[in-house]
Structure formats: structure tokens, C-alpha cells
C-alpha positions in Angstrom: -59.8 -3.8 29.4 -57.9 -4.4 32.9 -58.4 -5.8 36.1 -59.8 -3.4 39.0 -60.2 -3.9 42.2 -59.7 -1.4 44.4 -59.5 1.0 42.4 -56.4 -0.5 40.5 -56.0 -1.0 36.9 -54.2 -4.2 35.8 -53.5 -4.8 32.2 -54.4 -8.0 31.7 -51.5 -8.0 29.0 -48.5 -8.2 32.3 -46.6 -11.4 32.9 -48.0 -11.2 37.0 -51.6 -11.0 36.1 -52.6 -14.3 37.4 -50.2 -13.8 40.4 -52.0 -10.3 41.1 -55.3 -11.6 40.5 -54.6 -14.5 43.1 -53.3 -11.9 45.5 -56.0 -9.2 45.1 -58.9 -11.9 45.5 -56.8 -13.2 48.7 -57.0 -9.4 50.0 -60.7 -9.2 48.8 -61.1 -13.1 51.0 -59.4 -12.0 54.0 -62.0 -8.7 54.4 -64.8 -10.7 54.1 -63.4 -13.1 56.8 -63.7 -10.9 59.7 -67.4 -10.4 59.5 -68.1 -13.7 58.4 -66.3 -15.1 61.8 -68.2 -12.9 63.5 -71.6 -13.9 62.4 -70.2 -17.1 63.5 -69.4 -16.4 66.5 -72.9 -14.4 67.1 -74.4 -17.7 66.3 -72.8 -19.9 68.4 -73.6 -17.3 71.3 -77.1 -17.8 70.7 -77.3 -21.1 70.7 -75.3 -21.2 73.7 -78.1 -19.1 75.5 -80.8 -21.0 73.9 -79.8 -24.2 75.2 -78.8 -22.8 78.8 -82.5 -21.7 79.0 -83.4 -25.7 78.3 -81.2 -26.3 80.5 -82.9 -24.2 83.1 -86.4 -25.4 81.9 -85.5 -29.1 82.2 -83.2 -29.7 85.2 -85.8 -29.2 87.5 -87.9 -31.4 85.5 -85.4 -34.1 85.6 -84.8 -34.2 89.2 -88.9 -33.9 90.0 -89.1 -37.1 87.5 -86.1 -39.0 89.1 -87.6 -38.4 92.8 -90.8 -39.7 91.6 -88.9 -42.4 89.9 -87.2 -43.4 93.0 -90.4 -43.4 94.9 -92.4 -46.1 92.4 -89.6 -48.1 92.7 -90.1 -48.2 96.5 -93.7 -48.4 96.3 -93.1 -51.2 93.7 -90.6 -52.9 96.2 -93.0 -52.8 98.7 -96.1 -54.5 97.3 -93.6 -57.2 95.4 -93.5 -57.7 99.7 -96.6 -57.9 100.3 -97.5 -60.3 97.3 -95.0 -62.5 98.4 -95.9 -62.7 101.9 -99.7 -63.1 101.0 -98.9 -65.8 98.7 -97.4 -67.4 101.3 -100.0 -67.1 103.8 -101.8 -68.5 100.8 -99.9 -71.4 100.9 -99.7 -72.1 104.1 -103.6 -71.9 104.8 -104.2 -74.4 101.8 -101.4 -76.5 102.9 -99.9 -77.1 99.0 -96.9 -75.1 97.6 -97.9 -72.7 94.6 -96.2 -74.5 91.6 
């Protein structure tokens, strides 16, 4: 019984068997390698595009949410104003501070 891979017979009885092993299931590694980077790489492509397309989806989103964000806070501005100024119509027609 020998070693084949490749087509090639190894005694298992030589001196170099381990050393020939080692190097034929290096060989045997480095074939598989190629493909295997490649799927990889295929991958990482698609998750590239899927997260462009979120990217696409949500930046609009985003900016619609921060414009609306920035007009609350106006609005919000705006009435803290007029709470403040009525409050102090308030106080002034009563004639006592609000404590």
C-alpha cells in the first residue's frame, strides 16, 4: 500500500514519506486556495452592494428625519417663548412673582 495523490505512488516504506506527504498535501492546500479566496471575495462584493443599496434607501431618510428634527426644535424654541412671555404677562397682571 502507498501513498497516491496525483496519480503518484509513494511507498510508505521511503525515509521522505512524511516529508512528501507534507509537500503533496501543501500542493493539494494551495489548489483549493484559489477558489476558496474567490468565494471570498464574491462575498464580500455582495455585501458591499447590499449595504450600498441601505445606503441608498436610508440617506434620504436620514436627511428627511434631521430637517424635521431641526424644525421641532424651532417650533419647540418658539413656544418655550411664548410660555415665558405669557407667564410673565401672568405675573405682571397678578402683581406676585411665580415662585
Amino acid at each position: 500500500m502507498g501513498l497516491s495523490l496525483w496519480r503518484i505512488c509513494i511507498p510508505l516504506s521511503t525515509p521522505y514519506t512524511k516529508r512528501l506527504r507534507r509537500t503533496l498535501k501543501n500542493r493539494e492546500y494551495s489548489l483549493n486556495y484559489g477558489p476558496k479566496q474567490l468565494q471570498y471575495i464574491i462575498g464580500l462584493e455582495a455585501k458591499v452592494e447590499h449595504l450600498q443599496a441601505e445606503v441608498k434607501i436610508n440617506s434620504p431618510r436620514i436627511e428627511y428625519s434631521a430637517r424635521e428634527n431641526s424644525l421641532l426644535t424651532e417650533e419647540n424654541f418658539s413656544m418655550k417663548q411664548k410660555l415665558l412671555a405669557m407667564s410673565g404677562e401672568l405675573v405682571f397682571k397678578e402683581g406676585s412673582p411665580l415662585i
